[in-house]
Structures are given as structure tokens and as C-alpha cells.
One Martini backbone bead per residue (centre of mass of N, CA, C, O) as a GRO file, in nm:
protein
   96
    1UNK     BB    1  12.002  14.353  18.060
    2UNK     BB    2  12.198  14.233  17.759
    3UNK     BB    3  12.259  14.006  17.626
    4UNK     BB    4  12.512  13.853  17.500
    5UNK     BB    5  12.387  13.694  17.247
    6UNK     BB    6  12.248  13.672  16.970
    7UNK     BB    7  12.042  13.383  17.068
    8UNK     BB    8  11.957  13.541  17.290
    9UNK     BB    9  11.831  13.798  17.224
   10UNK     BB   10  11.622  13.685  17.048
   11UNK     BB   11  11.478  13.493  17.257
   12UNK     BB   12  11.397  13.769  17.439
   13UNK     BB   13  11.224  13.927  17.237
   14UNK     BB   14  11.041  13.702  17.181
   15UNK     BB   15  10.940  13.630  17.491
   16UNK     BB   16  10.824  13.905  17.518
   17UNK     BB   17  10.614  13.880  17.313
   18UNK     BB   18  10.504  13.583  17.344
   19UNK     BB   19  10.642  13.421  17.105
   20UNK     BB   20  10.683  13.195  16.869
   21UNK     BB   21  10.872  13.050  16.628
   22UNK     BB   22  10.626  13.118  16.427
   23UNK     BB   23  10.544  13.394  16.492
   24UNK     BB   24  10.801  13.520  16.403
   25UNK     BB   25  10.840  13.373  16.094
   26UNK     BB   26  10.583  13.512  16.012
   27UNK     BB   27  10.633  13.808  16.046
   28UNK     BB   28  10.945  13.788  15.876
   29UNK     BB   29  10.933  13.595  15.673
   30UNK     BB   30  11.059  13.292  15.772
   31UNK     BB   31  11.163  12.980  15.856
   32UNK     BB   32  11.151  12.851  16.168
   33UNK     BB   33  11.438  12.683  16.121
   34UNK     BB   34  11.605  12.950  16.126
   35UNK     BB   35  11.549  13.037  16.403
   36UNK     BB   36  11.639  12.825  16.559
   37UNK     BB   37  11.924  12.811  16.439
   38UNK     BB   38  11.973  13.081  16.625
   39UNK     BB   39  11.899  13.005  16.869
   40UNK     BB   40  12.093  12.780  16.900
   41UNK     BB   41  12.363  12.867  16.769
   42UNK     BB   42  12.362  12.697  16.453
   43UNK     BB   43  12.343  13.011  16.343
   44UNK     BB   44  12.459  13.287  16.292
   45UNK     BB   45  12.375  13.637  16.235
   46UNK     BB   46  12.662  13.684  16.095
   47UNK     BB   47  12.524  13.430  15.863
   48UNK     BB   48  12.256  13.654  15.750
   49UNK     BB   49  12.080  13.821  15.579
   50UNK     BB   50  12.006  14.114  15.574
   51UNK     BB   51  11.704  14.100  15.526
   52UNK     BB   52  11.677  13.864  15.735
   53UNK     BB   53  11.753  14.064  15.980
   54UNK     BB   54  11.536  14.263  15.942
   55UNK     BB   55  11.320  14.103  15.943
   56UNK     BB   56  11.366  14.065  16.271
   57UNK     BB   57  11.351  14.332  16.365
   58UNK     BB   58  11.108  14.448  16.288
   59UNK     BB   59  10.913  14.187  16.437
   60UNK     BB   60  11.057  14.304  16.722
   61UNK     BB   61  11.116  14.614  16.714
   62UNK     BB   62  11.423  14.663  16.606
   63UNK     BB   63  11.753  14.624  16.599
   64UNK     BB   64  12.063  14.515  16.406
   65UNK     BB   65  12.241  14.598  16.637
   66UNK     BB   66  12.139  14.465  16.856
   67UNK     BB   67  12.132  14.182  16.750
   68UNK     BB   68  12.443  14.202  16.725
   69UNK     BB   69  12.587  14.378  16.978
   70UNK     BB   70  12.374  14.472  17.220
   71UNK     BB   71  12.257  14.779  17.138
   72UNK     BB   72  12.057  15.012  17.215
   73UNK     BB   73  11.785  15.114  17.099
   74UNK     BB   74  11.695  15.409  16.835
   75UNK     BB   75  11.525  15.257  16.636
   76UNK     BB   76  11.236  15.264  16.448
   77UNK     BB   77  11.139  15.060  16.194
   78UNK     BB   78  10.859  15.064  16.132
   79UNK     BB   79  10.924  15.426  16.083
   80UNK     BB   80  11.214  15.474  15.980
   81UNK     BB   81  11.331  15.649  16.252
   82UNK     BB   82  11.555  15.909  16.390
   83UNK     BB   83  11.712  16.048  16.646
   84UNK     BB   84  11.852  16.261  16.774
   85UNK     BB   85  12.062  16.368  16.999
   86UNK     BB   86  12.023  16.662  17.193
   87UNK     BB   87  12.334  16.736  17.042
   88UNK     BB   88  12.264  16.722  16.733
   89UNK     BB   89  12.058  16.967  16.735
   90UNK     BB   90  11.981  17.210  16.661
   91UNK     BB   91  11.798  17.511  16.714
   92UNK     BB   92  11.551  17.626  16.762
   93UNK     BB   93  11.543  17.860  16.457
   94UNK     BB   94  11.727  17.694  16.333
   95UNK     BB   95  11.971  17.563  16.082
   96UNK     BB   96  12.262  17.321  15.978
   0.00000   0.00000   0.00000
């Protein structure tokens, strides 16, 4: 089940993770305060700089898809890279 609200998913990524909230903005390099504020949803996540959103995202490894509307993970971040769902590749020896 993906947790309801973005305060929720990000408190339950990070304690997937095993992670204080130091842990968490130290890895995302953004201040424990922010992280705070945000788990306790007295800072919106759609009201923080995109950059910052991926940046939480990353030292997740999550997508920012996710933590915004709850959407099951497609991308890892880590390595920048997204596999097409297996209909919408080409056939094996032919080009798109």
C-alpha cells in the first residue's frame, strides 16, 4: 500500500531506509529543518524547489513522481535511466 500524502511517503522511504532525518538530509545535502518540515507536512512538497524534490528523491532512490502523487517507482535515479514498458519497445532486430 503507498502511503496517502506526500509527508507520509517520504517519513516511510526514509525509515525503509533506516534513516534519521539527518541521515536522510545529509545524503540529499539539504538542512534536517526542511526534511522536518516536510515530514510533518508543515511545508508542502509541492511548495520546494524542484531541485530540491529530486534531491530527496535521489537519496532514496525514489522517483519525485512518487513522492509527489504516490505513483509506483518507474525510474532509478541513481543511473538516470527508464526502461519502457515491455509495449512499447521495438522488436528484438528492428529500429523504432
Amino acid at each position: 500500500m503507498v502511503p496517502d500524502d506526500f509527508a507520509t511517503r517520504l517519513l516511510y522511504r526514509r525509515c525503509l531506509r533506516g534513516w534519521s532525518q539527518s541521515d536522510l538530509a545529509r545524503a540529499a545535502g539539504l538542512p534536517q529543518s526542511l526534511v522536518s518540515l516536510l515530514e510533518t507536512g508543515q511545508r508542502e512538497g509541492a511548495r520546494i524547489q524542484a531541485g530540491r524534490l529530486l534531491a530527496l528523491a535521489q537519496a532514496l532512490g525514489i522517483t519525485v513522481e512518487y513522492l509527489l502523487l504516490g505513483d509506483a517507482p518507474r525510474v532509478d535515479l541513481r543511473t538516470a535511466t527508464a526502461s519502457a514498458p515491455p509495449g512499447d519497445r521495438p522488436p528484438v532486430g528492428r529500429t523504432a
